[in-house]
N, CA, C and O of each residue as an XYZ file, in Angstrom:
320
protein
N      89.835    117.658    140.186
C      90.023    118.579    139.071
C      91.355    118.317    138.371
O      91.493    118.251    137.150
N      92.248    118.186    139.216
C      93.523    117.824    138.774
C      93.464    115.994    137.602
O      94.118    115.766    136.584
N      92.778    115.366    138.077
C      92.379    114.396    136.866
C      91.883    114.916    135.712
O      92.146    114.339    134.657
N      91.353    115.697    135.713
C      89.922    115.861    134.281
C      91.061    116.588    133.680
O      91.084    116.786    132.465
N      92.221    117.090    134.635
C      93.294    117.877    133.343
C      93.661    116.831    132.571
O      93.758    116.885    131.345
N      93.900    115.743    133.338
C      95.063    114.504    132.688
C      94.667    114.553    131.258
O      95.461    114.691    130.327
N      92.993    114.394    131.122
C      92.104    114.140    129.762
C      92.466    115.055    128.732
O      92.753    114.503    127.669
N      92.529    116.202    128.745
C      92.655    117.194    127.853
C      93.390    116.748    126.529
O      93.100    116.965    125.352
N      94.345    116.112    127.054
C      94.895    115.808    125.230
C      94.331    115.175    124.357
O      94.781    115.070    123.215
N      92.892    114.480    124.896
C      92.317    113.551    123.856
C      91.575    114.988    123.163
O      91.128    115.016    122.017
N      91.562    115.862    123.885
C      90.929    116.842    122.607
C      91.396    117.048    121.543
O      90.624    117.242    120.604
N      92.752    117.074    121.343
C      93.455    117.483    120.119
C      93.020    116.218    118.758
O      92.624    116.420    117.610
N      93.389    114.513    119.725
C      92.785    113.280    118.551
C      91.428    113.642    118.246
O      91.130    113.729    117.055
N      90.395    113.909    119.286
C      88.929    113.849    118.669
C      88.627    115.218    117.902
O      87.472    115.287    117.480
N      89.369    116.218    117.664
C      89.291    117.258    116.814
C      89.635    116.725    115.632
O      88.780    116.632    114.751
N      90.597    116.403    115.477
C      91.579    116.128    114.152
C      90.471    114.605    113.350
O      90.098    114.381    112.198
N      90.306    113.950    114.528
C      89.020    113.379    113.470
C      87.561    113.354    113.552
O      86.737    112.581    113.063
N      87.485    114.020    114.027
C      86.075    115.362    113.742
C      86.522    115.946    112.618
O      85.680    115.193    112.128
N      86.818    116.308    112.053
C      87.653    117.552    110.802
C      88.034    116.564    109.982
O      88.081    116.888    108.795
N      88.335    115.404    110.258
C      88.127    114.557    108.521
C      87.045    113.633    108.922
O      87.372    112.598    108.341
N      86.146    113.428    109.452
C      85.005    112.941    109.174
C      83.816    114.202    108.737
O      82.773    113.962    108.129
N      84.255    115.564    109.203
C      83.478    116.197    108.483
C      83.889    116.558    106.664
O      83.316    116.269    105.613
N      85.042    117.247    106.959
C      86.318    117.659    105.519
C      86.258    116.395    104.500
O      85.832    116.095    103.385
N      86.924    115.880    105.547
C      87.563    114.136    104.170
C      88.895    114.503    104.346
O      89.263    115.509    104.952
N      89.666    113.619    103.774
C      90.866    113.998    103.773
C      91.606    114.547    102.357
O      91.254    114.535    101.177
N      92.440    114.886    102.849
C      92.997    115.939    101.776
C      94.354    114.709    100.707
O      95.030    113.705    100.933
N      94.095    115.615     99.607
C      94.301    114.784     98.233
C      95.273    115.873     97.616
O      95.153    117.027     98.026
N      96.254    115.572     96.632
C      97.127    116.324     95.722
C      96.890    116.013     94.533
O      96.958    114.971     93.881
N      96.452    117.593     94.232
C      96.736    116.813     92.538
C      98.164    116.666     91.560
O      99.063    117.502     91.646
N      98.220    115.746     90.828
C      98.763    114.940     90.251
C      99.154    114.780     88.878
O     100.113    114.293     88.279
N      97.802    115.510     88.514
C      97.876    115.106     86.939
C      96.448    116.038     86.183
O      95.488    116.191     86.938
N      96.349    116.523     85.005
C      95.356    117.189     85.018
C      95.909    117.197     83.111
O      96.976    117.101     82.503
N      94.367    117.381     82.741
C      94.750    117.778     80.749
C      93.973    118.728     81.004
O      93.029    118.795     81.792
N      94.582    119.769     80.016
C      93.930    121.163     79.455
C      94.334    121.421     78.055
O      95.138    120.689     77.478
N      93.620    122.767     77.337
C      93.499    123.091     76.828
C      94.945    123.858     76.560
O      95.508    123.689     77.641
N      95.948    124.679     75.639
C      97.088    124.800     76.012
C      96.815    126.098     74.776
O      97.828    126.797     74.741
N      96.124    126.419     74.131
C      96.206    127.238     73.133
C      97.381    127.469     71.893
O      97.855    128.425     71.280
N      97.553    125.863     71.927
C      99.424    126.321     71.115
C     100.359    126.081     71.557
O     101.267    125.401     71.081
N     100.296    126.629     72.606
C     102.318    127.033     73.428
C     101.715    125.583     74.679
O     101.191    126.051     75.690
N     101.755    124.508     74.648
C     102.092    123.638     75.901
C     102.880    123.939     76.761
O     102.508    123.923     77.935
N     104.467    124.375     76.351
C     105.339    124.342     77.081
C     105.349    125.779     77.911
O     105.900    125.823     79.011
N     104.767    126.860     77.385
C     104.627    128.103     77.896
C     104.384    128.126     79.543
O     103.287    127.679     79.878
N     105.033    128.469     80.349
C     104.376    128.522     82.049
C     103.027    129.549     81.752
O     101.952    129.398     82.333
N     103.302    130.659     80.701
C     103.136    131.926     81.021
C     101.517    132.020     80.376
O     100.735    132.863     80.817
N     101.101    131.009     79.235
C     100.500    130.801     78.784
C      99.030    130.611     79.136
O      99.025    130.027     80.220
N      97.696    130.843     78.702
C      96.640    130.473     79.418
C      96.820    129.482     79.230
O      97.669    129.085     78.432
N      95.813    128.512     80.145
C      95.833    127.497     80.033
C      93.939    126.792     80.773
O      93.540    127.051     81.909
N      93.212    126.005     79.814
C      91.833    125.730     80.500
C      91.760    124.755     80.470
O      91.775    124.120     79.416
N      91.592    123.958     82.259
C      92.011    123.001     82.614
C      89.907    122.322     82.048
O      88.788    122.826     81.958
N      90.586    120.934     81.837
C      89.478    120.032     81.832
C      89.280    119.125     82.384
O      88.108    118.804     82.581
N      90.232    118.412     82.816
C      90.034    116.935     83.555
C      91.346    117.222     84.995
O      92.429    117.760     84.768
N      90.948    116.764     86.296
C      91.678    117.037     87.414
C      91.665    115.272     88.050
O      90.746    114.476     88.241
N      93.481    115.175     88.276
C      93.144    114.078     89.300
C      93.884    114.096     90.487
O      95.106    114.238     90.450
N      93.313    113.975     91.462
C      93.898    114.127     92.583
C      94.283    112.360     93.471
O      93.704    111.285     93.313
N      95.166    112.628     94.146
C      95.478    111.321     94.865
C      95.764    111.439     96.097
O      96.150    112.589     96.311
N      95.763    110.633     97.265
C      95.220    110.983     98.881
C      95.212    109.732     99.586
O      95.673    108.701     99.097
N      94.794    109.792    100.512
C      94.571    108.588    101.664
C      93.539    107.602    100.965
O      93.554    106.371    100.944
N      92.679    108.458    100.424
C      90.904    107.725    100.404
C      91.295    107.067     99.003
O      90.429    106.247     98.697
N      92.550    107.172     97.827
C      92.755    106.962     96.907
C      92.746    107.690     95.550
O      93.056    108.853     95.811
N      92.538    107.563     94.216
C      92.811    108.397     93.262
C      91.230    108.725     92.663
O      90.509    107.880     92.133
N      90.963    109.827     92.832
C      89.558    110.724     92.031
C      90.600    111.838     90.767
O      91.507    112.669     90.739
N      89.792    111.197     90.018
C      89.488    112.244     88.615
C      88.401    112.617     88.146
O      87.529    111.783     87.902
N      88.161    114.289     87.856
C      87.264    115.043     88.247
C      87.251    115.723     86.978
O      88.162    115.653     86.153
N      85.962    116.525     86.821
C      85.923    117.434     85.562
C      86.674    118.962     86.395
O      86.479    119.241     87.578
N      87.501    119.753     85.468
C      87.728    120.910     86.302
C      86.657    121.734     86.931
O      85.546    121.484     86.463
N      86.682    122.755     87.970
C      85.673    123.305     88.080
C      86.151    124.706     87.592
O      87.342    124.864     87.860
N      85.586    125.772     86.957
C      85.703    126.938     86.388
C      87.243    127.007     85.378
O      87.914    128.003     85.109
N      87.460    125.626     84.991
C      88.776    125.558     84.201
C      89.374    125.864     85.175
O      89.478    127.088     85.255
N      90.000    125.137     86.275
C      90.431    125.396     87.292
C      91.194    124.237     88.175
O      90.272    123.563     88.633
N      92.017    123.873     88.476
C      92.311    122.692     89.212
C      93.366    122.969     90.345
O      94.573    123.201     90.277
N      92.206    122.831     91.775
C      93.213    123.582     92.886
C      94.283    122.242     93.007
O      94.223    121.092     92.572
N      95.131    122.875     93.695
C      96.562    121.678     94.386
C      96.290    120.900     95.523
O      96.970    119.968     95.952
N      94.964    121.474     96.101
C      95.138    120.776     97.543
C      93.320    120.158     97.600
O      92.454    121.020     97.449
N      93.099    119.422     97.708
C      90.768    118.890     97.659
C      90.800    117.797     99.024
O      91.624    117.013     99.494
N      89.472    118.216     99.337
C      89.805    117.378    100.094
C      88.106    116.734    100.131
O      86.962    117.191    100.131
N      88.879    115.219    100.166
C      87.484    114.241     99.849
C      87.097    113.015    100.534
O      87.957    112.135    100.500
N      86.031    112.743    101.139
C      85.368    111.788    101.981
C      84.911    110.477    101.228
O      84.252    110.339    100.198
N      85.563    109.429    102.215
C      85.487    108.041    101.776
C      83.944    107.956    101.448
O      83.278    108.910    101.849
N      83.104    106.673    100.592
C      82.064    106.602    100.890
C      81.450    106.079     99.803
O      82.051    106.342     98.762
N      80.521    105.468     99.678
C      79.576    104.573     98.195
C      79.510    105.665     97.041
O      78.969    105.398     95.968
C-alpha cells in the first residue's frame, strides 16, 4: 500500500492533460475591431465588438465576436 502512495502524483500530470485535451488550451486576446460610436478613445463609451483575435499555445485564431463581445481569456483545441 505504501507503493501505490508513491503513484499519486501522476494524478495531478494526467488531470492537467485531461483538461486540455478536453478544454484546449487557453488563448489571450490581443487585438479586436469594433464599432466605437464616435468617441474611440472613450473607455467609458459603448463599444460593439466585431472581429476577436486571440493568441495561445495552439497559435493565433481570429474570430467573429460573439454577442458583440470579446472575452480576455478562450480556450481552444488544436485540430484540422
Amino acid at each position: 500500500m505504501k507503493i501505490a502512495a508513491l503513484f499519486l502524483w501522476l494524478l495531478v500530470p494526467l488531470g492537467l492533460w485531461g483538461a486540455i485535451w478536453f478544454y484546449g488550451t487557453p488563448h489571450v486576446a490581443v487585438s479586436y475591431t469594433f464599432h466605437d460610436n464616435g468617441r474611440p478613445y472613450d473607455p467609458l463609451a459603448h463599444r460593439d465588438y466585431v472581429t476577436c483575435t486571440w493568441v495561445g499555445w495552439e497559435g493565433m485564431f481570429t474570430l467573429p465576436a460573439e454577442h458583440s463581445d470579446c472575452p480576455w481569456v478562450r480556450f481552444f483545441r488544436a485540430g484540422p
